[in-house]
N, CA, C and O of each residue as an XYZ file, in Angstrom:
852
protein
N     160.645     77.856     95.427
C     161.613     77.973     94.343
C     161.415     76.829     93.356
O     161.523     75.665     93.740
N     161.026     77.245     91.647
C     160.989     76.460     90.639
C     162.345     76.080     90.468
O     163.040     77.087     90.337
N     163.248     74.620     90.398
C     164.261     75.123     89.774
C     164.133     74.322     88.310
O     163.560     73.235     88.384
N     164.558     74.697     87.116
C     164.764     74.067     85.888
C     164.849     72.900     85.550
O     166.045     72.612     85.518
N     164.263     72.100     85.289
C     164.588     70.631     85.210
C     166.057     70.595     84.240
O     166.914     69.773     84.567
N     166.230     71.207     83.438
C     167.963     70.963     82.968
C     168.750     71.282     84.024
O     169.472     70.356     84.392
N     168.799     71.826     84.349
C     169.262     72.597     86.171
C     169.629     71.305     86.841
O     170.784     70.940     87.064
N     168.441     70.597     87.164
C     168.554     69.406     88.277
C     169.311     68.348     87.323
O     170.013     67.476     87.834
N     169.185     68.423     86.216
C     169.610     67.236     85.613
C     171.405     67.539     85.432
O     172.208     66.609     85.511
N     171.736     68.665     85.237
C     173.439     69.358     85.103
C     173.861     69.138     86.302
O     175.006     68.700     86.412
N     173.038     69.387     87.551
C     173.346     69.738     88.851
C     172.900     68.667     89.874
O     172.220     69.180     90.763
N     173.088     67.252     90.027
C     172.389     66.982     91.102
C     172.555     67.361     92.324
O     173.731     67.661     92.530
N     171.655     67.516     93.529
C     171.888     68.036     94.348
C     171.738     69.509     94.876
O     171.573     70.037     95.975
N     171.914     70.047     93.182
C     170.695     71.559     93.695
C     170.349     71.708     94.400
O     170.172     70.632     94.972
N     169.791     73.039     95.341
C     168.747     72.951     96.045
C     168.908     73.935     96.924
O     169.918     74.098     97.607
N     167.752     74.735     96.938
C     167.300     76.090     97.598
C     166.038     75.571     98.972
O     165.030     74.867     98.918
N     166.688     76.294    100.070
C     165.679     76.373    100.974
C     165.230     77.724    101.111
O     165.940     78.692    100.834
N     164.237     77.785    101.471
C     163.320     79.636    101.928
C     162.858     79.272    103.055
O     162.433     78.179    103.430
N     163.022     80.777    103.853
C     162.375     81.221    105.134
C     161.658     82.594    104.686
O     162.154     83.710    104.529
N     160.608     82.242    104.563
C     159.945     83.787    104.742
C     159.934     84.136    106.105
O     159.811     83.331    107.029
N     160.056     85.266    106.202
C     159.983     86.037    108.048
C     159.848     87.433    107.556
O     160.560     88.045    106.760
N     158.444     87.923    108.403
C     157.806     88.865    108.774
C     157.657     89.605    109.684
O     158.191     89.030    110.633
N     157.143     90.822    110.121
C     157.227     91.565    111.325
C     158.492     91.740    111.377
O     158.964     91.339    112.441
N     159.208     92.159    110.691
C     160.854     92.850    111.078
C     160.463     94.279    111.429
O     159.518     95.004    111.117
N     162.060     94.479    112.560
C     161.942     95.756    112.698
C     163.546     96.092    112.432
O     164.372     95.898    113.324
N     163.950     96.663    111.002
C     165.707     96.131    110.907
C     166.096     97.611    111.287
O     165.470     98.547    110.790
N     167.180     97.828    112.211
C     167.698     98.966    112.549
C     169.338     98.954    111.747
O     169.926     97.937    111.379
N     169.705    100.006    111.652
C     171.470    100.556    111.608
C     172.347     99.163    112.554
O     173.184     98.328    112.210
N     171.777     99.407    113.612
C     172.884     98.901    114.669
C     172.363     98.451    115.829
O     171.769     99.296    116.499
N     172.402     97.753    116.097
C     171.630     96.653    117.268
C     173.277     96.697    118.800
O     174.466     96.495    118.555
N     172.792     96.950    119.881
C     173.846     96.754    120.680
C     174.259     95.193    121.307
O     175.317     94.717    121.719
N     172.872     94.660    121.158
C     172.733     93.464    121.809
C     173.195     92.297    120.474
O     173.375     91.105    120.721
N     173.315     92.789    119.298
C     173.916     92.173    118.089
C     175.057     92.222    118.091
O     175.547     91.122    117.835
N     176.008     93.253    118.321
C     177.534     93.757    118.150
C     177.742     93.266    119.846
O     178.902     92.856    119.862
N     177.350     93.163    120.819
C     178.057     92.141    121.452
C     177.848     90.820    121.510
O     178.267     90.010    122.338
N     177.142     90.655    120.531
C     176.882     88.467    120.301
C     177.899     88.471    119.392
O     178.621     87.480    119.506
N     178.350     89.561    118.159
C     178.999     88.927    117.259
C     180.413     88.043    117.874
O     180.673     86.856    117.678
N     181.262     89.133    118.735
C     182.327     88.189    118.607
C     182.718     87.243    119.509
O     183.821     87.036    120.015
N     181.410     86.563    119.676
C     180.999     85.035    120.341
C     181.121     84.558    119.714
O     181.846     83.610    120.015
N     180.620     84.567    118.120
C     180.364     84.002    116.918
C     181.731     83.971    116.355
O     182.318     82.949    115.999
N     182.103     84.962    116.316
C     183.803     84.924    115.525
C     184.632     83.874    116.525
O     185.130     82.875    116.007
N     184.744     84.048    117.621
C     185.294     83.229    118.353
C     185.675     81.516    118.046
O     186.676     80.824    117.861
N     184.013     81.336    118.136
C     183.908     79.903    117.531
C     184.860     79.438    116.371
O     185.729     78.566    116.378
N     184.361     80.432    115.192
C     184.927     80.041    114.349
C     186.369     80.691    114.110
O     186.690     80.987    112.959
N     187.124     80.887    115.032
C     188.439     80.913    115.228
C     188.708     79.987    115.628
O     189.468     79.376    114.878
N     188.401     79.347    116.761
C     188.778     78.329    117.195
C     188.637     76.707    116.249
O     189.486     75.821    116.155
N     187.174     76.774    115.619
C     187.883     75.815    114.479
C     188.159     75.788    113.697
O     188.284     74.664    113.211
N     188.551     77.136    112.744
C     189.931     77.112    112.093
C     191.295     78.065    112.320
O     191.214     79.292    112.270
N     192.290     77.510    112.521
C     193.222     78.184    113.150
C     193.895     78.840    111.960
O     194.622     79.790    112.251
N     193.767     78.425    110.292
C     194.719     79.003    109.389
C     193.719     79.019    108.161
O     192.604     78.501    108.225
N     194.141     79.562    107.205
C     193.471     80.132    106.071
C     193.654     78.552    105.362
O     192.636     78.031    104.906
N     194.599     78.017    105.304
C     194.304     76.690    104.651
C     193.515     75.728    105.725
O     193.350     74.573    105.331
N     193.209     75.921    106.510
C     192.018     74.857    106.829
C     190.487     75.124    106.246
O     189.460     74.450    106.160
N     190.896     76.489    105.888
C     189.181     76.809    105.174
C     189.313     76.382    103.788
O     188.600     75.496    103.315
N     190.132     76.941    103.187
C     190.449     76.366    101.834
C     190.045     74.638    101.480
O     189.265     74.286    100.595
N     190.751     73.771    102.360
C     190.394     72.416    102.227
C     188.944     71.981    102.707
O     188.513     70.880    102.361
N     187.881     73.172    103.817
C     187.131     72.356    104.226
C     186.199     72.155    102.839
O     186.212     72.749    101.761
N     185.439     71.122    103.322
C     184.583     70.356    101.954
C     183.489     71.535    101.501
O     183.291     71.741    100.304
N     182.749     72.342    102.597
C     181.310     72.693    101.648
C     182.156     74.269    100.986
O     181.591     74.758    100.008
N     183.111     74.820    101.371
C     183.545     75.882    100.599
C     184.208     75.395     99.338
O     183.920     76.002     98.307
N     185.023     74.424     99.269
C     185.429     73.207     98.144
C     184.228     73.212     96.540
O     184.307     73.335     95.317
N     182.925     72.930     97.911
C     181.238     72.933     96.925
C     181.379     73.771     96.353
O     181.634     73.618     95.159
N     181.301     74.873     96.825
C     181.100     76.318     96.434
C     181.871     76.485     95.407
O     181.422     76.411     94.263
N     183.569     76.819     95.757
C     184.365     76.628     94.868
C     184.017     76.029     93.121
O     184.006     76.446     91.963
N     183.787     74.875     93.861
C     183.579     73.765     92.421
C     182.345     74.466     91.649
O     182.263     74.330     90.428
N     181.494     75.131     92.281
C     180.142     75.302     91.512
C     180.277     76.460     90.778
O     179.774     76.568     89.660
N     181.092     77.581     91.457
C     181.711     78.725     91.018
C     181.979     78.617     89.709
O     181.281     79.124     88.831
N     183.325     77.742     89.457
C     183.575     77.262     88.208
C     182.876     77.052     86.795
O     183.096     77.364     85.624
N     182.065     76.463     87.412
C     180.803     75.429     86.457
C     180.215     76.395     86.002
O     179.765     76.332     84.858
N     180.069     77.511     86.757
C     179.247     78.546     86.011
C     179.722     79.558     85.997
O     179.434     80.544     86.677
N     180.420     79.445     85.304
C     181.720     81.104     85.015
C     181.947     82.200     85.626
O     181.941     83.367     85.234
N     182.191     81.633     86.826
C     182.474     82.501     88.302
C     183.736     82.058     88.880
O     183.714     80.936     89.386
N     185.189     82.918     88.919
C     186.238     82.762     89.022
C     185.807     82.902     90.652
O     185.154     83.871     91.040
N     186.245     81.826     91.557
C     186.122     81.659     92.870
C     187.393     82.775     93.501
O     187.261     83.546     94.452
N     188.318     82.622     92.854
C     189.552     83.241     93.432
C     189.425     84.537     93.559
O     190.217     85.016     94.371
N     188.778     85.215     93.096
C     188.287     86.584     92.273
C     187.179     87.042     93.170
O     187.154     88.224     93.513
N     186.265     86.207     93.575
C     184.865     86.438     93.878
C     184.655     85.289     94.925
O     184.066     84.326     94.435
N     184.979     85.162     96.189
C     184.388     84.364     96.682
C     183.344     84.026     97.547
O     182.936     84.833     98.383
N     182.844     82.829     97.414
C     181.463     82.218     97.705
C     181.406     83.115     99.536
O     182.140     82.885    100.497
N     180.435     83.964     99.441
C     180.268     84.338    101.079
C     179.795     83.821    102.087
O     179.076     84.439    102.872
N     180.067     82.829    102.196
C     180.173     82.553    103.664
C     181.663     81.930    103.433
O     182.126     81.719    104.554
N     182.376     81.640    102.663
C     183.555     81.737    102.592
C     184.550     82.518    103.021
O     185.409     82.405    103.895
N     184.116     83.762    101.819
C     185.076     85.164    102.537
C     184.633     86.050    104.102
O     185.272     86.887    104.740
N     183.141     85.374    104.364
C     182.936     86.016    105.670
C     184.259     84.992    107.005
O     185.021     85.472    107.844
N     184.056     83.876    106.718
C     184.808     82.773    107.108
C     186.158     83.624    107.304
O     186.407     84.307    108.297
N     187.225     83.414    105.848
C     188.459     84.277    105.888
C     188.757     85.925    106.889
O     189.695     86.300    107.593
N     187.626     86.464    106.546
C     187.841     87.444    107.426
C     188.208     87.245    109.098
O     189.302     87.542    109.580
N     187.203     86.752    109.771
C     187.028     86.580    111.036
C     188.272     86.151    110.947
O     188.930     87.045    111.479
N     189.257     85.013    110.464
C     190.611     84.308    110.588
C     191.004     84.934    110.399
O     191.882     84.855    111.259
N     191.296     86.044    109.699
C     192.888     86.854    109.326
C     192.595     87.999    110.478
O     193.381     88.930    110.655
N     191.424     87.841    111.218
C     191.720     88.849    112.604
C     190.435     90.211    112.938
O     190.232     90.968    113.888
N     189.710     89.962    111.441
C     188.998     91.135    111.553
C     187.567     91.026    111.686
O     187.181     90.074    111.007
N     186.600     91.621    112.294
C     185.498     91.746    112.018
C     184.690     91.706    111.299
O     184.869     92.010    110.119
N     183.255     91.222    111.897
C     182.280     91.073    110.735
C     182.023     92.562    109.979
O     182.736     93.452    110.441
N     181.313     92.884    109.124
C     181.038     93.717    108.628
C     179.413     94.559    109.554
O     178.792     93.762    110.257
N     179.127     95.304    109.530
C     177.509     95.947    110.348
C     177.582     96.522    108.568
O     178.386     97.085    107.824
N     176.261     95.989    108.516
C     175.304     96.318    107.340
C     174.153     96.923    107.733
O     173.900     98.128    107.735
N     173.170     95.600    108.212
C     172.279     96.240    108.929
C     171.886     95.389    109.997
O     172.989     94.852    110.094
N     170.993     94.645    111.166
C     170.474     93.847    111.775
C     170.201     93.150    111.618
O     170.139     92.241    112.446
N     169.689     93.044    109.937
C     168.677     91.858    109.227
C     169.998     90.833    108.503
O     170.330     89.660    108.679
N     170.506     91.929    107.639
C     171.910     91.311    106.911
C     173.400     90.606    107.701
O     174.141     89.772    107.181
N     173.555     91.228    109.091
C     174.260     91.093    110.358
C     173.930     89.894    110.583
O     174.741     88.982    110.422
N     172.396     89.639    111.089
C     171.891     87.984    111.692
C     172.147     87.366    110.893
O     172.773     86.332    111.128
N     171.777     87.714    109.561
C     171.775     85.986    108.831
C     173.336     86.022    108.381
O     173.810     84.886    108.386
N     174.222     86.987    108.010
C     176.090     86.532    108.233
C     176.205     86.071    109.478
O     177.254     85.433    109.577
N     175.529     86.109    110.589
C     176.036     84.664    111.732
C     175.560     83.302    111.811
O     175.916     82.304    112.439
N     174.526     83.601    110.874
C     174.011     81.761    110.501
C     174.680     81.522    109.332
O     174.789     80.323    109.074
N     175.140     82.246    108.578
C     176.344     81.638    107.574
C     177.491     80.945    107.935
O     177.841     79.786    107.715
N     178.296     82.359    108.847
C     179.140     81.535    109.027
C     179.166     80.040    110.287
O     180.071     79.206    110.293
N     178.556     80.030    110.774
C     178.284     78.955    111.835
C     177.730     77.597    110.775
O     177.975     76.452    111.156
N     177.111     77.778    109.676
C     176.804     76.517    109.182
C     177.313     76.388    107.762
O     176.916     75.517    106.988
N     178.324     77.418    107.434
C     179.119     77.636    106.166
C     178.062     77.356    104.916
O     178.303     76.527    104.039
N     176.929     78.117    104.956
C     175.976     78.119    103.795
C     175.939     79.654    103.673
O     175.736     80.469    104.573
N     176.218     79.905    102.156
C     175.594     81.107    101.559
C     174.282     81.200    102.019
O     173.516     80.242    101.921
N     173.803     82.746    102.733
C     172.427     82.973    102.375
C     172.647     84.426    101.314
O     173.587     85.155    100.998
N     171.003     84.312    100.973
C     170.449     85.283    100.789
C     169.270     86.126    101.227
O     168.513     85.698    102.099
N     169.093     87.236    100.691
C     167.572     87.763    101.466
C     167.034     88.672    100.545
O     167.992     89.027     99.858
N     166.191     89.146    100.222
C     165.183     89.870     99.327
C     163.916     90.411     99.931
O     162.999     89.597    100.040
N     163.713     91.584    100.323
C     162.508     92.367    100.584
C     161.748     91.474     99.652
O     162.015     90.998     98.548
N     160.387     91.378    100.707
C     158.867     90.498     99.976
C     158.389     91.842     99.390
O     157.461     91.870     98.581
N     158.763     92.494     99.632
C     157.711     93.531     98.798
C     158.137     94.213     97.394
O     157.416     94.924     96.694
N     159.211     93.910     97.193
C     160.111     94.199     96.162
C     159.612     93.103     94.899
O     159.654     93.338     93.691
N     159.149     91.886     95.546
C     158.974     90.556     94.578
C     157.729     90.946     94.075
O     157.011     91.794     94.605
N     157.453     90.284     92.979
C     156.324     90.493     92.349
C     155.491     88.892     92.606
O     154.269     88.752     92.567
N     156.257     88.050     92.805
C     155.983     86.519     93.082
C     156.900     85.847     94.043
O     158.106     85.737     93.825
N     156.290     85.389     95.138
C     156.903     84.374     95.433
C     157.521     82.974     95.033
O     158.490     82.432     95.564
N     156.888     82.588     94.166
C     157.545     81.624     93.561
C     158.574     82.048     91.927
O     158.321     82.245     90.738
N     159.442     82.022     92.567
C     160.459     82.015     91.974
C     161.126     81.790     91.274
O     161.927     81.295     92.066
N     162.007     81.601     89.561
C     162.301     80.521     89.194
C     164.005     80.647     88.756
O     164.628     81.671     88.474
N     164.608     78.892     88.825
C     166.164     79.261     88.702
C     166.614     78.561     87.377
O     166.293     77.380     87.246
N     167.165     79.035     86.607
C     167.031     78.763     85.200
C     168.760     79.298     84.939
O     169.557     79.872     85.681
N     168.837     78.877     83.760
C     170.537     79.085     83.050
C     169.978     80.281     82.412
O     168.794     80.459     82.123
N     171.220     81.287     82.174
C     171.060     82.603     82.094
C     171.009     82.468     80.318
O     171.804     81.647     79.859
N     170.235     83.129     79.432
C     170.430     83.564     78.089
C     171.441     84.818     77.827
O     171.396     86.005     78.152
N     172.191     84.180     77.237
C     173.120     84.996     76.549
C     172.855     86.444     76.146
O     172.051     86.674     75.242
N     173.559     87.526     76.838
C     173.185     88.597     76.559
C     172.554     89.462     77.335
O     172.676     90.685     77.271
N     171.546     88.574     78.432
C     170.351     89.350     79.493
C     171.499     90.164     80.104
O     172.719     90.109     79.946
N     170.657     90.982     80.899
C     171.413     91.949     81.749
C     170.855     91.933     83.210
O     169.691     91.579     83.396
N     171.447     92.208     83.977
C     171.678     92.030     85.635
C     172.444     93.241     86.198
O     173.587     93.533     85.845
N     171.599     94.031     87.249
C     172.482     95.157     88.070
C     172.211     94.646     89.596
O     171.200     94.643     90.298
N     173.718     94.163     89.829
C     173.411     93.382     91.375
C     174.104     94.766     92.523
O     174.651     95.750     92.024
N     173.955     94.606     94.035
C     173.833     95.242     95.092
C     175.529     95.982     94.178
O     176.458     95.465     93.557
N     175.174     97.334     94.566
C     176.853     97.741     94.468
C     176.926     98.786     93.318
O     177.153     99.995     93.305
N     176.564     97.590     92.071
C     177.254     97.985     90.754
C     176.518     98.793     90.425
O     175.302     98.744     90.607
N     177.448    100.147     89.594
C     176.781    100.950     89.138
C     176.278    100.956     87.434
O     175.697    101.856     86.828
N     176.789     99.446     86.877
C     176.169     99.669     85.725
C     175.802     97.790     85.136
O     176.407     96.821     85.593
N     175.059     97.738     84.416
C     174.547     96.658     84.274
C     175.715     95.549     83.865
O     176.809     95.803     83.361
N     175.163     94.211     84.231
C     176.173     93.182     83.929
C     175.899     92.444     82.701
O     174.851     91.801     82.751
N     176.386     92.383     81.897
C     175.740     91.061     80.882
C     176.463     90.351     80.715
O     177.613     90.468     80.293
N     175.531     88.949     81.220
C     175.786     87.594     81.236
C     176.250     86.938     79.667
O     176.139     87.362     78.517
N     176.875     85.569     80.333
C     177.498     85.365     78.942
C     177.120     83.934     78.735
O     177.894     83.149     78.187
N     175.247     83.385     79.421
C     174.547     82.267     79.135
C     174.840     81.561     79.526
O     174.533     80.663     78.742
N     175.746     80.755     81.049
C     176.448     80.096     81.078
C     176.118     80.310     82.793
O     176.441     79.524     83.684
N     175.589     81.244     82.904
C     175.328     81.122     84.366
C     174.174     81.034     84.913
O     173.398     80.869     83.972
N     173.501     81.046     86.030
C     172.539     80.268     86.637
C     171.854     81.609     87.432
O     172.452     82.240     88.304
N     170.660     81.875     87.018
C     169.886     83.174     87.688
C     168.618     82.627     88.312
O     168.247     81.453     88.298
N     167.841     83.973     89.023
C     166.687     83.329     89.243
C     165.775     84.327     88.489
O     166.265     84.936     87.538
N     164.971     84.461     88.708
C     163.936     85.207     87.943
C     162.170     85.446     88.871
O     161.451     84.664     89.494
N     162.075     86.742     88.564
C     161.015     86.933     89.379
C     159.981     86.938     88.580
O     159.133     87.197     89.434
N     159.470     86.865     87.737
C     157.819     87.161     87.245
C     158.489     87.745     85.965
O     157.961     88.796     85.603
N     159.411     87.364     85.279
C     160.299     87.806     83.875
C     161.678     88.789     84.154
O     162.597     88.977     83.356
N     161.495     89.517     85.922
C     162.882     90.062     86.190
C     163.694     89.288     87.024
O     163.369     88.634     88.016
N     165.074     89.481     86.368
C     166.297     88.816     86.983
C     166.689     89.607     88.786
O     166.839     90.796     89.066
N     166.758     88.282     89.772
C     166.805     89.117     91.190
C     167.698     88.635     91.660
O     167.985     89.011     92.797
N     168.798     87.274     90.811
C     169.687     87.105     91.312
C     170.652     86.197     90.519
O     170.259     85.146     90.013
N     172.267     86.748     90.400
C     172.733     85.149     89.579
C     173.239     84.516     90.952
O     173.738     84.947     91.993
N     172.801     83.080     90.350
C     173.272     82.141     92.105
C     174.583     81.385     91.552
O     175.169     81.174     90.490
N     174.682     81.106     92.942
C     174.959     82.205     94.242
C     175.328     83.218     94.523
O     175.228     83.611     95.686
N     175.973     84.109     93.374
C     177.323     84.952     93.709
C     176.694     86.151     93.785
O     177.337     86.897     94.522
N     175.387     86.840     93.198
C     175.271     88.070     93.627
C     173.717     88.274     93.429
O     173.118     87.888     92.425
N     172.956     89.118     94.813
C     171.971     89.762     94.575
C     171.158     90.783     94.061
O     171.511     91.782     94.689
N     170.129     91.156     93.153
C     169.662     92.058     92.824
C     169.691     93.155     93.770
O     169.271     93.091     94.926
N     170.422     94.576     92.982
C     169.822     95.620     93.947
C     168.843     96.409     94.211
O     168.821     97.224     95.133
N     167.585     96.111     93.045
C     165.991     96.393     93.677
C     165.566     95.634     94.512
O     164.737     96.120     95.281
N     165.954     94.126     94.711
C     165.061     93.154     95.501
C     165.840     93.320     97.322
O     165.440     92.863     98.392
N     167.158     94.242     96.954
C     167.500     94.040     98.712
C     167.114     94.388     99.626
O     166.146     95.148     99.652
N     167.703     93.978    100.677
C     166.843     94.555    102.149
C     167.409     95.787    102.660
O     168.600     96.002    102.437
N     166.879     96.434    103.166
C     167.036     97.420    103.295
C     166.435     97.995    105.214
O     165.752     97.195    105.853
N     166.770     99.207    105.769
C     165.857     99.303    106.827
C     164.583     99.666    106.516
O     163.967     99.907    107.554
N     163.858     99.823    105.448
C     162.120     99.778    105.504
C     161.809     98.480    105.326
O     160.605     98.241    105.226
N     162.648     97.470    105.250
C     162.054     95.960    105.079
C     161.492     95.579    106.140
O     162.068     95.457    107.221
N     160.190     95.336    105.902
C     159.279     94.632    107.052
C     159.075     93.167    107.048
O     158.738     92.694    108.134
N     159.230     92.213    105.891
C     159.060     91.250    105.495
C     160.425     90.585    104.669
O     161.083     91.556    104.296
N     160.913     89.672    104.361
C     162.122     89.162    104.434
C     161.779     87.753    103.523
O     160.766     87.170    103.910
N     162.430     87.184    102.461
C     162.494     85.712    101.865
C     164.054     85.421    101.552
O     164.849     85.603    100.631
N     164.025     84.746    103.124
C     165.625     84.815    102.802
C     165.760     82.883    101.787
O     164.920     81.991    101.668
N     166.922     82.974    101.384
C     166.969     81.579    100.610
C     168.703     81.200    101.066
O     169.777     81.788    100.940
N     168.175     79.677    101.743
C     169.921     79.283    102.332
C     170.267     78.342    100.867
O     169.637     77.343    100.522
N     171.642     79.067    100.006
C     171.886     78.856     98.755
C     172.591     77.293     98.588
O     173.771     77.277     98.237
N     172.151     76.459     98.741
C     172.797     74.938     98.452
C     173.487     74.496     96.592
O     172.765     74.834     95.654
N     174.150     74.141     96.439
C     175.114     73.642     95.364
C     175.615     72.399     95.698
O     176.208     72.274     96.770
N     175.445     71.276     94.809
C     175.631     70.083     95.122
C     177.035     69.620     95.696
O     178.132     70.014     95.299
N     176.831     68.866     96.530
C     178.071     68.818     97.800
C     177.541     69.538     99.363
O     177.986     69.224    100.466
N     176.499     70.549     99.084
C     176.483     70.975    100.635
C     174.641     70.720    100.894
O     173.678     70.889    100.146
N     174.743     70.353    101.993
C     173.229     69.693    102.719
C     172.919     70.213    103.741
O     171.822     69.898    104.200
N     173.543     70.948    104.295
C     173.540     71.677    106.074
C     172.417     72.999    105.729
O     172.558     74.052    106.349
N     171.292     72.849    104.686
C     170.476     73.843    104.826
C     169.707     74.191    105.523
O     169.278     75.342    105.602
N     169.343     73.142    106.246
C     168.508     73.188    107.777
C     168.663     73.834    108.811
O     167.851     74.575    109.366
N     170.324     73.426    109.279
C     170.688     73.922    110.081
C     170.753     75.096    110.241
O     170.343     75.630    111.271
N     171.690     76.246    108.493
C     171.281     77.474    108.298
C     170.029     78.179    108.591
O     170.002     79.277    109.148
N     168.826     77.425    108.145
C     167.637     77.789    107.932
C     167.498     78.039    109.874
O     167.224     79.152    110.323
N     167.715     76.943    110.703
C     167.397     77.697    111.973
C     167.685     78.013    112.300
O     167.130     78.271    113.368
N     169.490     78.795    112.005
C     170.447     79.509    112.811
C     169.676     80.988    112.257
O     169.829     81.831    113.141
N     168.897     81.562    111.072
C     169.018     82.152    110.301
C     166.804     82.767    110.788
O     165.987     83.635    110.479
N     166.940     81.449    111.733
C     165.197     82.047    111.925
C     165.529     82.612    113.627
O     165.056     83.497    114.340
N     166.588     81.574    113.784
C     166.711     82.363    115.298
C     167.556     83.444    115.417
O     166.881     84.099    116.210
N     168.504     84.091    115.219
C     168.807     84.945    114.653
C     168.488     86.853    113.916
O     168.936     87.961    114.211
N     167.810     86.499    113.210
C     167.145     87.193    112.803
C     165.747     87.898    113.608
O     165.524     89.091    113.814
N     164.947     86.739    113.957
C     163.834     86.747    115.358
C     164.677     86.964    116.100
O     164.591     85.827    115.635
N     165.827     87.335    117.140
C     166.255     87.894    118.166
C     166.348     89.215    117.961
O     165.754     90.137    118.521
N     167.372     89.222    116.868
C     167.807     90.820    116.875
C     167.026     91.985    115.781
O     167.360     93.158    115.616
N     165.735     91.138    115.025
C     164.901     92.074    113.899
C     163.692     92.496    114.460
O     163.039     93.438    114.010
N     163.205     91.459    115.960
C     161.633     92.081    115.744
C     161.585     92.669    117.437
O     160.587     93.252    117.860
């Protein structure tokens, strides 16, 4: 990941990690996944007992704060591993997407870092670049059925001249994963204030290598 030198200079502390991982085999529904999850929820019930202890902890705070900065109403839209966080506390389950998307929401929430993930075959380049959005571009992320246009002020990445993601808050829906994804570049999304990308990065290789290949 290129990121912008105005970028680093607005932002200290930036900073994107990547795991490429290959040889996936991503299914619907994994059995041996849906009974690890609520091991995982567990945990993080137990260390937070109320919706305001997530609110105050510091790296969702990050998030929060970065939200802002780049014209992303947090309250409205929040940072995911945040709202994956809230869920599990107010009582409910993770979401089943798919195996691939499943693993790495349990290395989120265990190390409270946004990830992301993007089919390698979808990219035209691996190297990547994260740049402030021009006024006007357009963006159709996972979901939406009609294009977004940005209002220059927010922070994308860019694949080889196409937009695959505004960061953090939403992914391209040509670049996602999907079950024909064989190959995987996931990116653990850092915003200055949070450093635990490592940890993501190996909750997110082990993980994934259990329940994808």
């Amino acid at each position: 990941m290129i990121i912008d030198g105005a970028l680093q200079q607005k932002f200290p502390g930036l900073q994107v990690l990547e795991l490429k991982m290959e040889n996936l085999k991503v299914k619907e529904k994994d059995a041996d996944l849906e009974a690890f999850k609520p091991l995982i929820q567990q945990k993080v019930r137990e260390k937070f007992t109320s919706l305001d202890q997530i609110r105050d902890h510091g790296a969702f705070r990050a998030y929060r704060d970065f939200f802002w900065s780049v014209g992303i109403d947090p309250t409205k839209t929040r940072p995911a591993s945040e709202a994956l966080t809230r869920r599990i506390v107010a009582g409910k389950d993770l979401p089943t997407i798919n195996t691939l998307v499943d693993a790495y929401n349990l290395a989120s929430v265990e190390s409270f870092i946004a990830i992301a993930a993007f089919d390698l075959d979808s990219l035209s380049s691996e190297d990547l670049f994260m740049r402030t959005a021009g006024k006007g571009e357009h963006f159709r992320g996972i979901g939406m059925d009609a294009d977004l246009e940005l209002k220059g002020i927010e922070i994308v990445i860019e694949d080889s001249g196409k937009l695959v993601a505004v960061y953090p808050y939403r992914d391209s829906d040509e670049s996602k994963v999907s079950l024909q994804t064989r190959s995987a570049l996931l990116l653990m999304r850092g915003v200055p204030g949070v450093q635990n990308l490592h940890e993501a990065s190996r909750l997110s290789q082990e993980y994934v290598g259990r329940f994808c290949r």
